[in-house]
MIZABA-852430 format. One record per atom (N, C-alpha, C): residue number from 1; x, y, z. Coordinates in pm, 1 decimal. Atoms other than C-alpha are relative to their C-alpha. Layout:
# residues N
+-----+----------+----------+----------+
!   n !        u !        v !        w !
+-----+----------+----------+----------+
! NUM !        X !        Y !        Z !
...
+-----+----------+----------+----------+
# end
This chain:
# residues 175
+-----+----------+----------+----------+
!   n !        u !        v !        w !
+-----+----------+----------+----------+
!   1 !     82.2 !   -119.1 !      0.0 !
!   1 !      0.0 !      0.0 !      0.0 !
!   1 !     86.9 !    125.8 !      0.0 !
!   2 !    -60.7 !   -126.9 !     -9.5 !
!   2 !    268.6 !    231.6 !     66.1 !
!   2 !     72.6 !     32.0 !   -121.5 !
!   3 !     18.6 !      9.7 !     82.4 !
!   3 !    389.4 !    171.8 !   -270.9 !
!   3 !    -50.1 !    121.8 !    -89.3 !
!   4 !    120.7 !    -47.9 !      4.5 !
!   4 !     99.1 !    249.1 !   -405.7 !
!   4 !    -39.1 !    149.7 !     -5.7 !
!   5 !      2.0 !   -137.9 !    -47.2 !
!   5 !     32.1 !    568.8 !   -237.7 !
!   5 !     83.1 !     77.2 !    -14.5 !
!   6 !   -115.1 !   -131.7 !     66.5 !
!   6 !    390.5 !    721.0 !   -324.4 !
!   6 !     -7.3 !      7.1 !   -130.7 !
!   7 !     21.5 !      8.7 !    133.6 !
!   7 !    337.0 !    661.2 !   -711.8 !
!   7 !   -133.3 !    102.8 !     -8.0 !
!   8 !    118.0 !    -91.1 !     -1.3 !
!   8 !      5.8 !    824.9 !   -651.7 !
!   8 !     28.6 !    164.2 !     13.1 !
!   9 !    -34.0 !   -132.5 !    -60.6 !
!   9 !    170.6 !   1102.6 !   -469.1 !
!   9 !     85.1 !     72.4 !   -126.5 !
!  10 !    -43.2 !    -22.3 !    119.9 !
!  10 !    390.0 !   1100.2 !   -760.3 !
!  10 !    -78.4 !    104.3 !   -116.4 !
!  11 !     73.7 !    -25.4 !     97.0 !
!  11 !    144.2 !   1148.8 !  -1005.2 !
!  11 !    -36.4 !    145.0 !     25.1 !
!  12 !     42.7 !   -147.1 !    -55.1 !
!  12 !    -11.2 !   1449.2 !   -768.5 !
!  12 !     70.2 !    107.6 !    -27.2 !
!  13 !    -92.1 !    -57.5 !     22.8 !
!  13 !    285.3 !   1600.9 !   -750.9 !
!  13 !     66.1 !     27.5 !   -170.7 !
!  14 !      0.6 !    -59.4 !     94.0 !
!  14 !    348.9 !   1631.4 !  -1127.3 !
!  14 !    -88.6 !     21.5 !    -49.3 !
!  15 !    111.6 !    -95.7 !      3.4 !
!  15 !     11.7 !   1737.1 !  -1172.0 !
!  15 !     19.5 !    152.2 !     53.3 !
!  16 !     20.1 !   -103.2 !    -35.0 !
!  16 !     30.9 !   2023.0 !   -938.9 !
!  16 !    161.4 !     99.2 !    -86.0 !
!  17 !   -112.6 !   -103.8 !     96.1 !
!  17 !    384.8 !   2104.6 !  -1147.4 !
!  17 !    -72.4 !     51.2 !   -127.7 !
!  18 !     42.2 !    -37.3 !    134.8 !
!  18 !    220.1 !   2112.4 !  -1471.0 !
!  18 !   -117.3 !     77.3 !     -9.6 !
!  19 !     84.9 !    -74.2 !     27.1 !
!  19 !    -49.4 !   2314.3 !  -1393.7 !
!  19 !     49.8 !    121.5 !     66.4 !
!  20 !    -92.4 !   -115.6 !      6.2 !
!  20 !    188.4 !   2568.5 !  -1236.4 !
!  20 !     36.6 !     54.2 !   -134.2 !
!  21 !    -78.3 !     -6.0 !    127.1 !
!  21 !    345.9 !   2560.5 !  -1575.2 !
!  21 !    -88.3 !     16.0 !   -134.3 !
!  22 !    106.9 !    -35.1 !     99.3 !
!  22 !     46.2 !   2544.9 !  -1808.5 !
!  22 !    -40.4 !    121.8 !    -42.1 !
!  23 !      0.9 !   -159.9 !     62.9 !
!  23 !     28.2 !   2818.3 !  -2065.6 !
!  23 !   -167.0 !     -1.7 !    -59.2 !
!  24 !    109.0 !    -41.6 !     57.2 !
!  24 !   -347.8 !   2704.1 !  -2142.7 !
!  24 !    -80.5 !    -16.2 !    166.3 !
!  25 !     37.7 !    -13.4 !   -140.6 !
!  25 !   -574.5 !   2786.6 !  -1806.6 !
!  25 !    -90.6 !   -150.4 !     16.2 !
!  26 !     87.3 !    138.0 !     17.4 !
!  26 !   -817.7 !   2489.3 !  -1916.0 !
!  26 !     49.1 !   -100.7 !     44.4 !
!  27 !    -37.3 !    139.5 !      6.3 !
!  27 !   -533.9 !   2233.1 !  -1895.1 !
!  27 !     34.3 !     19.0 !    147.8 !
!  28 !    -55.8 !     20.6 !   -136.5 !
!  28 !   -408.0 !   2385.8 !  -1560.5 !
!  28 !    -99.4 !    -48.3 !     98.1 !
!  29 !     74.5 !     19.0 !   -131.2 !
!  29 !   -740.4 !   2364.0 !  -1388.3 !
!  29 !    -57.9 !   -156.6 !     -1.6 !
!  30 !      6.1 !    146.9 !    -21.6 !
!  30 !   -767.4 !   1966.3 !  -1499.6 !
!  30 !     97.9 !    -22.6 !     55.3 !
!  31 !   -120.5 !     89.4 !    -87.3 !
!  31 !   -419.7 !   1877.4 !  -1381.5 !
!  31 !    -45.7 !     45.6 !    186.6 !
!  32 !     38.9 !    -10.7 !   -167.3 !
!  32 !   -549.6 !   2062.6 !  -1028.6 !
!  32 !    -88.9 !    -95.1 !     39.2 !
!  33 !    140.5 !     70.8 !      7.3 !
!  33 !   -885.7 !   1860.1 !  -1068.6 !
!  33 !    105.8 !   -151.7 !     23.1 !
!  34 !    -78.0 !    140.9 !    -22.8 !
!  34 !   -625.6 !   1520.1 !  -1096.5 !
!  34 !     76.6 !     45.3 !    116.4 !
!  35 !     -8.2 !    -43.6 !    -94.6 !
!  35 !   -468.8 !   1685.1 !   -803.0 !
!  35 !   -117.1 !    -49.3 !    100.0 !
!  36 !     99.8 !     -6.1 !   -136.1 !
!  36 !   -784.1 !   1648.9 !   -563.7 !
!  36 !    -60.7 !   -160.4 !    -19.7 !
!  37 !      1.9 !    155.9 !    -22.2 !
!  37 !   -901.1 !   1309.3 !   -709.8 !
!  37 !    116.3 !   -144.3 !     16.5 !
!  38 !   -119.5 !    115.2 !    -41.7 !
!  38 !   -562.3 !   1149.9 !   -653.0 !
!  38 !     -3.5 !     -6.4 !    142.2 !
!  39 !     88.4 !      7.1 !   -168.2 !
!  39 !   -656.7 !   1265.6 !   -289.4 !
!  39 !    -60.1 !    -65.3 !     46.0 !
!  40 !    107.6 !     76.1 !    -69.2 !
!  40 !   -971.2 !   1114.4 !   -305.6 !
!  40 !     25.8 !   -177.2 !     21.8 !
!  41 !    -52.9 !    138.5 !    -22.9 !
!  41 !   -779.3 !    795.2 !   -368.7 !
!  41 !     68.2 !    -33.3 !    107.0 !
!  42 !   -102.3 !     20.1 !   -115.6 !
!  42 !   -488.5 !    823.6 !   -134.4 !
!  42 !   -166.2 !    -54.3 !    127.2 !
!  43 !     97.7 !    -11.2 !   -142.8 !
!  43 !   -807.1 !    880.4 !    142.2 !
!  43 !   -124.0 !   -162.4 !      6.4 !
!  44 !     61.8 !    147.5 !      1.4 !
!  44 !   -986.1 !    543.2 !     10.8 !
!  44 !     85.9 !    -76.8 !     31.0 !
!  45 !    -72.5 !    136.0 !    -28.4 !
!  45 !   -691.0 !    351.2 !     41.6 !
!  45 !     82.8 !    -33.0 !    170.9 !
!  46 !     -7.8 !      0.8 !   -161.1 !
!  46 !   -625.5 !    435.6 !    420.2 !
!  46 !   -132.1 !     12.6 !     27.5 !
!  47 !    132.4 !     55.2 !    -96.6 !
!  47 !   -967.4 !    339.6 !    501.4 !
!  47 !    -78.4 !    133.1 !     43.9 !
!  48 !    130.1 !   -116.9 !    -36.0 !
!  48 !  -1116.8 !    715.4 !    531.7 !
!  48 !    -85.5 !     21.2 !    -62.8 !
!  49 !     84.6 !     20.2 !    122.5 !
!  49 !  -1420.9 !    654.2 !    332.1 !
!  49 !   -121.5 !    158.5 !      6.1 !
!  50 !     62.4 !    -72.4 !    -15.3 !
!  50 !  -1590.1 !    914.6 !    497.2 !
!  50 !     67.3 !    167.8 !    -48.9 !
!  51 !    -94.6 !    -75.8 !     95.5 !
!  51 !  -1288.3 !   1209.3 !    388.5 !
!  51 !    -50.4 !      9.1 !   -125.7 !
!  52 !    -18.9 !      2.8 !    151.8 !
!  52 !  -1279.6 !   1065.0 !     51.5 !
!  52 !   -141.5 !     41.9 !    -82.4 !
!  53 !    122.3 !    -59.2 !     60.9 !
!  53 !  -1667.3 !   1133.6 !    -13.3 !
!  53 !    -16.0 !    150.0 !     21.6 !
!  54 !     -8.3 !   -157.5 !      3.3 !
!  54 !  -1633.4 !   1514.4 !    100.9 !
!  54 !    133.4 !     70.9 !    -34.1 !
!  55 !   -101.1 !     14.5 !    108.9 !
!  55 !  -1315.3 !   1519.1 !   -114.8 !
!  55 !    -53.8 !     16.8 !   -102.3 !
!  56 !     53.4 !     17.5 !    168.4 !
!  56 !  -1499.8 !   1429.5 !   -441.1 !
!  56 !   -115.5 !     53.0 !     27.9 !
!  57 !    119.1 !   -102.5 !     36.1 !
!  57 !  -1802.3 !   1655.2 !   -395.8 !
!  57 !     51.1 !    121.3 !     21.9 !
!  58 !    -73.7 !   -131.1 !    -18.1 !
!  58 !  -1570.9 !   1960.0 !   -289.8 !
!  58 !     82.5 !    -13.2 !   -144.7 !
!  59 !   -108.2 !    -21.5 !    104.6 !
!  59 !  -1316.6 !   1888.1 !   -563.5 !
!  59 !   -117.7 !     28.9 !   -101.5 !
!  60 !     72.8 !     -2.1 !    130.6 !
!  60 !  -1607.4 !   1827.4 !   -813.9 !
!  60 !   -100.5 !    101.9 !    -82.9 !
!  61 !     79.8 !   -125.5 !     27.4 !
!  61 !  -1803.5 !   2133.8 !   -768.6 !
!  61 !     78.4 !     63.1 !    -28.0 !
!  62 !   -120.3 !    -81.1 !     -3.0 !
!  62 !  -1481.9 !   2329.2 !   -721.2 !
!  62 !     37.6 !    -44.7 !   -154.1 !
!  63 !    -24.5 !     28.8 !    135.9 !
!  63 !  -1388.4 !   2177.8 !  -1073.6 !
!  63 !    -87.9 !     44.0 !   -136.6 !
!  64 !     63.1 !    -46.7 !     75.7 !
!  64 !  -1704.0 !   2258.5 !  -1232.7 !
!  64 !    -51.2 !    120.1 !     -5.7 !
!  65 !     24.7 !   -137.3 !      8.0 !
!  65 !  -1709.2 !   2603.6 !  -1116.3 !
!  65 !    156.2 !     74.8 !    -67.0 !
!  66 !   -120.4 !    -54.3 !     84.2 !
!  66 !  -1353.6 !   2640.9 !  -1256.4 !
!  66 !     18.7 !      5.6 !   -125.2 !
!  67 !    -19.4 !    -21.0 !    162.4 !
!  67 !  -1374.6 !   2544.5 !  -1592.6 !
!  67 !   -121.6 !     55.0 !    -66.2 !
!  68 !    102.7 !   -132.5 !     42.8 !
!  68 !  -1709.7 !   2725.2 !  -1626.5 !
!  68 !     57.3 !    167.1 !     11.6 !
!  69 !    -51.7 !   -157.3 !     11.8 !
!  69 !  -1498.3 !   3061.2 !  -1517.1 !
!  69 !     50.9 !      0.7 !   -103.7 !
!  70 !    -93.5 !     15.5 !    136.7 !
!  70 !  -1243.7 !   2936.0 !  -1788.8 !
!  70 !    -67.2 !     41.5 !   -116.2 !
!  71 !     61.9 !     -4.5 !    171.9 !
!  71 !  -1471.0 !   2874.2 !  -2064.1 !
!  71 !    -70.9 !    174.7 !    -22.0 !
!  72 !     58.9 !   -165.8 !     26.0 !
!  72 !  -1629.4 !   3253.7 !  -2009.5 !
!  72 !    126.3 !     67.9 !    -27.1 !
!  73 !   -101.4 !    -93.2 !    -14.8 !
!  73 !  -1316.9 !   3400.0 !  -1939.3 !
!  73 !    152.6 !    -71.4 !   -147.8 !
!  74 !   -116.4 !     36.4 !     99.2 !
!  74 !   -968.6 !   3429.7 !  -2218.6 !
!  74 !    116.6 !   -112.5 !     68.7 !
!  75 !    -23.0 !    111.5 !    -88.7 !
!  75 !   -810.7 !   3075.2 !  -2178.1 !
!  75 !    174.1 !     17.4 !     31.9 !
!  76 !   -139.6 !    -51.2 !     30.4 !
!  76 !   -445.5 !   3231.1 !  -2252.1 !
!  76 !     26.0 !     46.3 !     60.5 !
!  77 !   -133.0 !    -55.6 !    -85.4 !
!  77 !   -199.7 !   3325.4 !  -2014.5 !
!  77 !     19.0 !    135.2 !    -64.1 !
!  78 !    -58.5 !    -72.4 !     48.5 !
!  78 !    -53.1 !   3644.9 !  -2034.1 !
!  78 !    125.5 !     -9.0 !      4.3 !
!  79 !   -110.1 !     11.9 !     10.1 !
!  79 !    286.0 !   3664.4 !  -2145.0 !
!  79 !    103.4 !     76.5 !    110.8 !
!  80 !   -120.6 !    -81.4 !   -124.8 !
!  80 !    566.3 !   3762.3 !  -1868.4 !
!  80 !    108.5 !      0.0 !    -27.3 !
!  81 !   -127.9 !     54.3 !     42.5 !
!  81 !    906.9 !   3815.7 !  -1934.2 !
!  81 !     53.1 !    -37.9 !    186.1 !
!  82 !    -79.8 !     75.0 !   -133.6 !
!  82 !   1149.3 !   3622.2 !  -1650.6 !
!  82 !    109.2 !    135.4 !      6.8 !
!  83 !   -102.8 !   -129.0 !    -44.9 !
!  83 !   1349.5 !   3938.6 !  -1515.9 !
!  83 !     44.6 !    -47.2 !    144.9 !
!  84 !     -4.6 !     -1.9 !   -148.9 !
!  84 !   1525.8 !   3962.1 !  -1138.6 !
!  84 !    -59.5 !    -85.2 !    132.4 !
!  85 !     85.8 !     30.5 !    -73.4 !
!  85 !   1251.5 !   3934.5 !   -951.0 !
!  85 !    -99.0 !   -135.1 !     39.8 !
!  86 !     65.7 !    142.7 !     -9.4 !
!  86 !   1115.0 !   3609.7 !  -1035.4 !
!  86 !    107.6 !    -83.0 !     14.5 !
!  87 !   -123.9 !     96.9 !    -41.1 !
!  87 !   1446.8 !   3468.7 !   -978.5 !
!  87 !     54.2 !    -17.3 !    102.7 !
!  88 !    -38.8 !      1.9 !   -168.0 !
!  88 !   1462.0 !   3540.6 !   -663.7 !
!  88 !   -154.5 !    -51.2 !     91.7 !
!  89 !    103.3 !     79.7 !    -18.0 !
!  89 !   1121.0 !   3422.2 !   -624.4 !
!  89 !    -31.7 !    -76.4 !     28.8 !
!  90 !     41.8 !    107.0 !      4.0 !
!  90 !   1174.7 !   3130.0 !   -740.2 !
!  90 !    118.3 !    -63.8 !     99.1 !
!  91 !    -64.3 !     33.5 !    -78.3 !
!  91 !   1454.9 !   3102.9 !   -549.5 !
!  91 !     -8.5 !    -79.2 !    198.8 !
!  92 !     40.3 !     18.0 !   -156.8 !
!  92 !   1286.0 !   3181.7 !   -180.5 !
!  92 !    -74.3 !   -132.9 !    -17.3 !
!  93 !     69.2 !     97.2 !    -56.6 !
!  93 !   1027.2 !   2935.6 !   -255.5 !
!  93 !     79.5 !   -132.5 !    -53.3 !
!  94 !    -74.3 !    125.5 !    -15.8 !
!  94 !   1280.7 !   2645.2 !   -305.2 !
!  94 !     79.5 !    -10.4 !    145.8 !
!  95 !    -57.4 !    -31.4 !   -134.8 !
!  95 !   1460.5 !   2749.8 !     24.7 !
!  95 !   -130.9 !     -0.3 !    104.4 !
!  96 !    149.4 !     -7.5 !    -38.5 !
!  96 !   1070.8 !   2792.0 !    157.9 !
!  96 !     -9.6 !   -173.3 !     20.6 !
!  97 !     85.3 !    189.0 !      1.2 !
!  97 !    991.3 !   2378.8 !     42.9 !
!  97 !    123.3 !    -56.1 !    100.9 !
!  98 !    -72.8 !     47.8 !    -80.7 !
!  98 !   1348.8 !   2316.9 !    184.5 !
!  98 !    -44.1 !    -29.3 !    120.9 !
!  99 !     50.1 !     17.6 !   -169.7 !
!  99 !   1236.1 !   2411.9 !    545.5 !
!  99 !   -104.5 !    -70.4 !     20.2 !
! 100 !     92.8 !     53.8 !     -3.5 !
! 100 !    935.1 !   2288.7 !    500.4 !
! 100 !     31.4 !   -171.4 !     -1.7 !
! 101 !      1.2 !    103.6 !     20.5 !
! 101 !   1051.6 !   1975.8 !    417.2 !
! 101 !     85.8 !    -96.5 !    106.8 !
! 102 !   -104.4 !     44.1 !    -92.9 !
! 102 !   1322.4 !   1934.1 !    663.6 !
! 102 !   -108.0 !     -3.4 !    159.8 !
! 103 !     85.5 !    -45.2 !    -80.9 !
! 103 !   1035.7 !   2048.5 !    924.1 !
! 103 !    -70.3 !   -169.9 !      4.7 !
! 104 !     83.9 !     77.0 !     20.5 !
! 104 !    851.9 !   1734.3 !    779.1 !
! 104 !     42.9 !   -117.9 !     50.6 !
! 105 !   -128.2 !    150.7 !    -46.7 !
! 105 !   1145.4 !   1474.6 !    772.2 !
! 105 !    -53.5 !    -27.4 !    177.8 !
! 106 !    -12.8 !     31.8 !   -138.8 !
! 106 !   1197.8 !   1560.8 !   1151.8 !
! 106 !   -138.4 !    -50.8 !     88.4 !
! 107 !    134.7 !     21.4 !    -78.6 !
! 107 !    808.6 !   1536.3 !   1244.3 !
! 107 !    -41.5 !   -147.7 !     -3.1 !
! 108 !     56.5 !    164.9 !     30.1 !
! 108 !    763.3 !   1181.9 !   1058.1 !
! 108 !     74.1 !    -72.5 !    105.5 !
! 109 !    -82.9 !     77.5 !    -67.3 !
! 109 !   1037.5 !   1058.6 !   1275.1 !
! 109 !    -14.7 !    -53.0 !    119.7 !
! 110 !     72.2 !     39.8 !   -118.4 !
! 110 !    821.7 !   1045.6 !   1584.4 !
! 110 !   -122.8 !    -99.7 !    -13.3 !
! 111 !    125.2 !     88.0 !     39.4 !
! 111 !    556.8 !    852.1 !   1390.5 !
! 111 !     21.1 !   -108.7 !     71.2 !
! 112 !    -12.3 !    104.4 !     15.9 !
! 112 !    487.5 !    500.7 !   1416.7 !
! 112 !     34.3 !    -51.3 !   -126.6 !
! 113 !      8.5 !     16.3 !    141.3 !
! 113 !    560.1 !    296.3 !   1113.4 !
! 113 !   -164.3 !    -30.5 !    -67.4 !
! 114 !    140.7 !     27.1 !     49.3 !
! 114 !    284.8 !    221.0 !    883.5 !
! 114 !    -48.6 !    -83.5 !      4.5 !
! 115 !     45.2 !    177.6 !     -9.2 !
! 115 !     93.2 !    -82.7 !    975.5 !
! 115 !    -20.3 !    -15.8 !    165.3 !
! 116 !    -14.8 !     67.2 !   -149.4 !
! 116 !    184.8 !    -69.4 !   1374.9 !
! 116 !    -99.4 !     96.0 !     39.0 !
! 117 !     56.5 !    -56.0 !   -134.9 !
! 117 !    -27.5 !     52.2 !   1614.2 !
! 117 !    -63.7 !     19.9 !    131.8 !
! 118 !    -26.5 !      3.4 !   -184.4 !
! 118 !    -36.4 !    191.5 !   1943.0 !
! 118 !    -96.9 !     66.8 !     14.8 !
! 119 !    149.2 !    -68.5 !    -94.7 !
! 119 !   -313.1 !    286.9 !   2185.4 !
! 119 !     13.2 !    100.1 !     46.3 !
! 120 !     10.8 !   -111.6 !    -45.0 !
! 120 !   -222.0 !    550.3 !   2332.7 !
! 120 !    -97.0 !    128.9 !    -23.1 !
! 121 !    128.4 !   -102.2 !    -22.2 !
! 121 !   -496.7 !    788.2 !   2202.3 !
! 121 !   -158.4 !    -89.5 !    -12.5 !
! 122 !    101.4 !     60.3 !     25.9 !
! 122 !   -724.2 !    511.1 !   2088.1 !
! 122 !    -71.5 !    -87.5 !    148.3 !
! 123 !    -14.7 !     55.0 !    -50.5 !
! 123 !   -712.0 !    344.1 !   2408.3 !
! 123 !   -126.8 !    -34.4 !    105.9 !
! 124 !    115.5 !    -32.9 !    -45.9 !
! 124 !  -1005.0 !    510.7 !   2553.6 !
! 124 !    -93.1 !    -59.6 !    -81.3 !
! 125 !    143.3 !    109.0 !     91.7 !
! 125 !  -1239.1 !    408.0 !   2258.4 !
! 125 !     17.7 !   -146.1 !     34.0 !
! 126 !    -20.1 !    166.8 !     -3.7 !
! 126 !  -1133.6 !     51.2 !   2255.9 !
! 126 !     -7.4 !    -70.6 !    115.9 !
! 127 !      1.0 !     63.4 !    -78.8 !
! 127 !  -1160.1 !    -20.0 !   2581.4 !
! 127 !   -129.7 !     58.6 !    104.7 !
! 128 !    132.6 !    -33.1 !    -79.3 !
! 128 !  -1432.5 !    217.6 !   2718.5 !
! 128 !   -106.0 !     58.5 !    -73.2 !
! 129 !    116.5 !    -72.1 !     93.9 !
! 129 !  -1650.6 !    307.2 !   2440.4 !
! 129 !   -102.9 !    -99.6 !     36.3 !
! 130 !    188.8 !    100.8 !    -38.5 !
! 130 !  -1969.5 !     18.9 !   2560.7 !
! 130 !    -25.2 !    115.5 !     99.8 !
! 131 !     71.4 !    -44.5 !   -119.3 !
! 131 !  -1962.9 !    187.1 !   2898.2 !
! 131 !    -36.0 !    116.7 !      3.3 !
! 132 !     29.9 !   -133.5 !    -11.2 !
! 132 !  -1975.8 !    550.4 !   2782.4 !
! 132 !    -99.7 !     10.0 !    -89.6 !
! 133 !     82.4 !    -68.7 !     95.7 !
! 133 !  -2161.9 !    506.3 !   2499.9 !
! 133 !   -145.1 !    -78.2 !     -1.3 !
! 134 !    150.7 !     54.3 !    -14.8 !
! 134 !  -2435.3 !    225.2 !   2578.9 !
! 134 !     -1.6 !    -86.6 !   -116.4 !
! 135 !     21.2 !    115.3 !    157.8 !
! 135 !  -2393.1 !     71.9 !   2199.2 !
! 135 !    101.4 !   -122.9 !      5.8 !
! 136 !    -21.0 !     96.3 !     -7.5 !
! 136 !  -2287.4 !   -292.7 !   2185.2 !
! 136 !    154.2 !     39.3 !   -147.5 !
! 137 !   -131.1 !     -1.5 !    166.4 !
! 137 !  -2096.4 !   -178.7 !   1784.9 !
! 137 !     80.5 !    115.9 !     51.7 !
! 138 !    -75.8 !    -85.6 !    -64.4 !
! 138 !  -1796.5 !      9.0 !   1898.5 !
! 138 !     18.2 !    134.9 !   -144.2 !
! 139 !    -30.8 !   -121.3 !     72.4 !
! 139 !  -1777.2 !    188.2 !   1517.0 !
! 139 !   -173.8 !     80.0 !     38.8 !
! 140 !    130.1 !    -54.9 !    -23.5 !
! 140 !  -2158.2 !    294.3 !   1587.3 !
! 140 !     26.8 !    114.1 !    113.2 !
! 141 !     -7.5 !    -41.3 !    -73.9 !
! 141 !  -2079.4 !    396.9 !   1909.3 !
! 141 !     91.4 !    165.0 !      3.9 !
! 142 !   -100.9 !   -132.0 !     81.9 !
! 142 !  -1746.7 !    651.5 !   1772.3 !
! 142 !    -52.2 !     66.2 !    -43.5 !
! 143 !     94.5 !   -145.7 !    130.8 !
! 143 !  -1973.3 !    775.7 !   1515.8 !
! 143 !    -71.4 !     97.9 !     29.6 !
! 144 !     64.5 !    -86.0 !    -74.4 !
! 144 !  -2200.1 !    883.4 !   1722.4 !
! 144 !     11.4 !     84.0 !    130.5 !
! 145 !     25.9 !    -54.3 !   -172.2 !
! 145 !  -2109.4 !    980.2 !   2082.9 !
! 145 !    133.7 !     77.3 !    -21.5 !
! 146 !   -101.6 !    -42.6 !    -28.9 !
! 146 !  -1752.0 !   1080.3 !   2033.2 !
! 146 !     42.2 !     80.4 !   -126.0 !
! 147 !    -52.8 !    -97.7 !    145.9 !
! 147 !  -1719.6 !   1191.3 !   1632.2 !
! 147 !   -131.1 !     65.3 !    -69.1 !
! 148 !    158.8 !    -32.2 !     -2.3 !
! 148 !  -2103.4 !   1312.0 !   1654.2 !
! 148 !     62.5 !    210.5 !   -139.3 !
! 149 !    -38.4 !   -144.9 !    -15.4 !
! 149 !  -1925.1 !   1725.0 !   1600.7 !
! 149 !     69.2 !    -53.6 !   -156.4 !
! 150 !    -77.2 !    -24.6 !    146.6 !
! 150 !  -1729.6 !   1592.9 !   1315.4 !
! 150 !    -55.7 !    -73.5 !   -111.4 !
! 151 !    106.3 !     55.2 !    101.5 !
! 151 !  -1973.3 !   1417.4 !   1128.1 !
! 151 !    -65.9 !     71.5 !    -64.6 !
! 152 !     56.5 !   -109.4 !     17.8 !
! 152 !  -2175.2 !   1731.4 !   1164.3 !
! 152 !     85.0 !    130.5 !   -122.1 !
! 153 !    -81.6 !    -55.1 !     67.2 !
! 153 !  -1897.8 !   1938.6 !   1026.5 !
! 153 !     17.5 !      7.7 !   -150.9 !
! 154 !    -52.1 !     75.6 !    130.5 !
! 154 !  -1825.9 !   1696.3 !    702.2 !
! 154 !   -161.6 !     55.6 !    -67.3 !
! 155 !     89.8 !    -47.2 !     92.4 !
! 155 !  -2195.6 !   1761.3 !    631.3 !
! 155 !    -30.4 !    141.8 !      7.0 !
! 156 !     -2.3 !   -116.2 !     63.1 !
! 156 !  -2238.7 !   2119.0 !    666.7 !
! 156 !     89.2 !     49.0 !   -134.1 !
! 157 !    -44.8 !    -29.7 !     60.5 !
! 157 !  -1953.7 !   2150.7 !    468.5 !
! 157 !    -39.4 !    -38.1 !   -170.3 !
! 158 !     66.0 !     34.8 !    117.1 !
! 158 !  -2096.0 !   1937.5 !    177.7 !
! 158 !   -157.5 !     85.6 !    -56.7 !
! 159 !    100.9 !    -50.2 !    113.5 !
! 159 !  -2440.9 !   2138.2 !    176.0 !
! 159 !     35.5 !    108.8 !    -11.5 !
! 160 !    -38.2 !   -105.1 !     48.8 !
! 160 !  -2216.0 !   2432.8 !    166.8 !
! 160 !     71.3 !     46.4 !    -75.7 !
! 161 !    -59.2 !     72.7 !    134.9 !
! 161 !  -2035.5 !   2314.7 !   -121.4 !
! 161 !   -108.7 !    -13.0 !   -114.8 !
! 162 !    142.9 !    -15.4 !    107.4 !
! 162 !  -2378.5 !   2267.8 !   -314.4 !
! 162 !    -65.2 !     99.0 !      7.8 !
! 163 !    101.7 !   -154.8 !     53.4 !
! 163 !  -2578.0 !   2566.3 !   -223.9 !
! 163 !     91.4 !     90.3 !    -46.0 !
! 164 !   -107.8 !   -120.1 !     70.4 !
! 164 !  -2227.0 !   2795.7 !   -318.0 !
! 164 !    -54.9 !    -44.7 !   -143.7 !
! 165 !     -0.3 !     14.3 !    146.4 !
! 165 !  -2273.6 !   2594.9 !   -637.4 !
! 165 !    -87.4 !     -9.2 !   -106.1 !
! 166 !    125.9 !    -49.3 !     29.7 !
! 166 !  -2621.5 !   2622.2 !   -703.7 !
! 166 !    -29.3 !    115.8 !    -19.0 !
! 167 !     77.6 !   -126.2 !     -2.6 !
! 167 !  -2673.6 !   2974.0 !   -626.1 !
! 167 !    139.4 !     88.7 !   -124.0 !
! 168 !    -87.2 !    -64.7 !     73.4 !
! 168 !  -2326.6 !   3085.6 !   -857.8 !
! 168 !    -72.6 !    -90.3 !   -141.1 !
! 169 !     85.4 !     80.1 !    122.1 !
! 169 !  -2508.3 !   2838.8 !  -1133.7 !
! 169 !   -121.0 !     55.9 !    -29.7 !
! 170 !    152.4 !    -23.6 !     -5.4 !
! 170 !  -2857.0 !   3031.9 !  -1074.1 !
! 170 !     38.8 !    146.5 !    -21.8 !
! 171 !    -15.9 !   -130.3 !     -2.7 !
! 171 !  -2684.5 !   3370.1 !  -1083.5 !
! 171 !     43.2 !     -1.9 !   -146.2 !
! 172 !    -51.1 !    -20.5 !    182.2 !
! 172 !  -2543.0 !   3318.6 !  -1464.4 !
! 172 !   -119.6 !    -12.9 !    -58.6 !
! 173 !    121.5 !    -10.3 !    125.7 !
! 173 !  -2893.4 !   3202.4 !  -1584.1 !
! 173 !   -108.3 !    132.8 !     10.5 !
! 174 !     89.7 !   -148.9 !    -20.4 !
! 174 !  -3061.9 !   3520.6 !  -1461.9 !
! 174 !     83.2 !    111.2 !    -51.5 !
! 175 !    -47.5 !    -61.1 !    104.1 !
! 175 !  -2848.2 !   3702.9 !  -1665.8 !
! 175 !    -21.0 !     21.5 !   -110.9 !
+-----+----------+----------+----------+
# end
């Protein structure tokens, strides 16, 4: 699986280059669009099924409100010349990913590996989720008593993902 998931990441990752780099706006805002559903994969294949569905209705609206701006709007880049300033630009933000990345290294290093794991935060569910929560199914029990707030969350956010995209869809035809 881990595999897997770096080839994926792969893929993401020269997506989000090539639509940096894209001189037509159309092609940049599909390689972003393969950007968010390579997401929605990574998030199926670690078992967050619930993520990966408010993933692909955010990306998908977000996608179809982008290439509707596109198609109204001129799909052509404007031309820039590379002077100074973008060279030092491009400079910071490689010194920028550096830290960032060195930031990252050092953080993974406290992980567990992938596959093991330890109780220490789970320890409480797994061992006292009947008595707090009354339900016999311990994922029932999570869903509801303890991830109740973030369940809530995932769906506001989805019908606020559809009515944005309804009411910007309802505002062009009344035009």
């Amino acid at each position: 699986m881990e595999l897997t998931i770096s080839i994926i990441l792969g893929f993401m990752i020269i997506g989000a280059i090539y639509a940096l780099h894209a001189k037509d706006l159309l092609s940049a805002v599909i390689a972003m669009g393969f950007v968010g559903y390579g997401l929605v994969i990574c998030f199926l294949l670690l078992k967050a099924p619930d993520l990966a569905i408010v993933q692909i209705v955010v990306e998908t609206i977000t996608l179809v409100i982008m290439v509707a701006v596109v198609l109204d709007s001129t799909r052509k880049e404007l031309e820039v010349s590379f002077d100074r300033r973008s060279l030092l630009t491009t400079i910071a933000g490689f010194i920028i990913f550096a830290g960032l990345f060195y930031f990252f290294y050092g953080a993974i290093q406290n992980l567990d590996p992938l596959g093991m794991h330890s109780l220490r935060m789970a320890e409480t569910y797994v061992y006292g989720a009947v008595e707090k929560t009354g339900s016999i199914n311990l994922v029932t029990g999570v869903l509801f008593d303890f991830r109740a707030y973030d369940t809530l969350g995932e769906a506001v956010i989805l019908y606020t993902a559809a009515l944005g995209a309804l009411t910007l869809l309802r505002m062009k035809g009344k035009k």
